[in-house]
Phi, psi and omega in degrees: 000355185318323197288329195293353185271351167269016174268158185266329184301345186298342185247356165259007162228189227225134161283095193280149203201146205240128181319292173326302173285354161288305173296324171260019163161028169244351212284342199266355154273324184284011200221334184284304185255031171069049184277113156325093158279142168262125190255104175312166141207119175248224203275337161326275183328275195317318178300310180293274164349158176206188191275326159319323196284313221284338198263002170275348186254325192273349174284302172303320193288322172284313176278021160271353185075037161288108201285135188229145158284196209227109155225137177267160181332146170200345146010138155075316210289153196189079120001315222225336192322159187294298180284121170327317195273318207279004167309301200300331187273319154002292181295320200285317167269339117014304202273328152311314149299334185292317191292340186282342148348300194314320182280342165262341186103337214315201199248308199173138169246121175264146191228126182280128169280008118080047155280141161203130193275010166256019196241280160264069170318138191005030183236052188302301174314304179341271160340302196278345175279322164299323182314288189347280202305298166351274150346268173324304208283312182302340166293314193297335187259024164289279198311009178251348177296293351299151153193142184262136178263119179231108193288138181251144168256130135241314152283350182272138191290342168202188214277281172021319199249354203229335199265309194285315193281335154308305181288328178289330175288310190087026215220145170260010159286008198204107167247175175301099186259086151353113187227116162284357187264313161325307179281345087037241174354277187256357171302155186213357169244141191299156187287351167304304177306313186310309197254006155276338157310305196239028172318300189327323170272357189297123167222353190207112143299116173254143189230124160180163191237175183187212214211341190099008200262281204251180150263067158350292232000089172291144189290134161332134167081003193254004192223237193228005193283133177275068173312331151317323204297323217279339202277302173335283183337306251254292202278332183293300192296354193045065176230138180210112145259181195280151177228140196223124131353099157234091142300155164240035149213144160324303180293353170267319171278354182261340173283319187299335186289317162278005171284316199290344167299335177264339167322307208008094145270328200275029221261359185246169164248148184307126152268129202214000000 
């Protein structure tokens, strides 16, 4: 990984990194080659951890001045759901990554509200009056950290169902995590409609590629997602958000870091 501390870009995005694996043997390469981790979590990790673990890792990373995110748990988990119990068990663990925040600090945690339309056949309102009810409670208890909540697409097939439950929270606590790959995959309305719907809300960007078939993630640029386009879009609106890597391998995030260093999309710095 030695190549990756002379890239510049490097100190402008976000890593993805799985907790578990920060604590038993990356932490001291994110802290060597100064990497912003984004820190996974699922329901093992929340279970396992305690607060000692958590405050042994959130110390060195802040007093390295490293910015770190969030991804909250999302396995199973369905924020929206029809049934009362599994929503309440959804909200419960989301809010179990948030209260662990309190030791980091993190930028945002993003989280999926987990429409998919093969799914809730004719039950969208339905979804959407429960998201609603969700939301809210997790914002508040976001707003005691502070931390901004930032909803990711995945399965939904166009901007719509994530534009209505965004204007209805209403909040500038709570935004848009943009996923190129998701949208790679399962989008079926072109990305011009995507980012022109939900710019406003846009603060956070997951960046990794595919080809359209499966969800690879593949280093930025090895696949088919139009990243020029998307950069374009990006810079006409003058919007920067934050942007994260999601590799599932070393050798993948050390590839994506240098296309986006030869890309040089990354030339400002992130805002969120």
């Amino acid at each position: 990984m030695e190549s990756i501390a002379e890239l510049s870009v490097t100190r402008k995005v976000q890593a993805h990194l799985p907790f578990h694996f920060l604590y038993g043997q990356y932490l001291p390469k994110v802290l060597q080659y100064r990497l912003n981790p984004e820190l996974s979590f699922n329901f093992q990790t929340l279970d396992i951890f305690r607060e000692n673990d958590y405050r042994r890792v959130a110390a060195p990373l802040r007093e390295a001045g490293l910015r770190v995110t969030f991804h909250a748990p999302f396995m199973d988990l369905r924020p929206g759901a029809v049934d009362p119990w599994i929503r309440d068990a959804s909200r419960r663990r989301i809010q179990q990554a948030i209260e662990v925040a309190a030791y980091f600090q993190p930028a945002a945690i993003v989280c999926h509200p987990s429409f998919d339309d093969r799914y809730y056949v004719s039950s969208e309102d339905q979804w959407l009056e429960n998201s609603i009810q969700t939301w809210r409670q997790l914002l508040t208890a976001a707003e005691e950290i502070p931390v901004r909540l930032v909803l990711e697409n995945v399965y939904e097939q166009g901007p719509r169902q994530l534009h209505r439950l965004l204007a209805a929270l209403d909040t500038p606590q709570c935004g848009f995590c943009f996923d190129t790959g998701h949208f790679q995959v399962f989008a079926r309305e072109p990305l011009t409609e995507w980012l022109e719907t939900l710019h406003p809300y846009l603060c956070h960007v997951h960046l990794h590629d595919n080809n359209g078939d499966v969800d690879a993630h593949l280093p930025v640029g090895e696949g088919k997602f139009p990243f020029a386009d998307l950069f374009e879009f990006l810079a006409e609106k003058d919007c920067h958000p934050i942007f994260a890597i999601e590799a599932h391998s070393e050798r993948n995030l050390i590839r994506s870091l240098e296309n986006l260093e030869s890309l040089a999309f990354l030339e400002g710095d992130a805002a969120c």
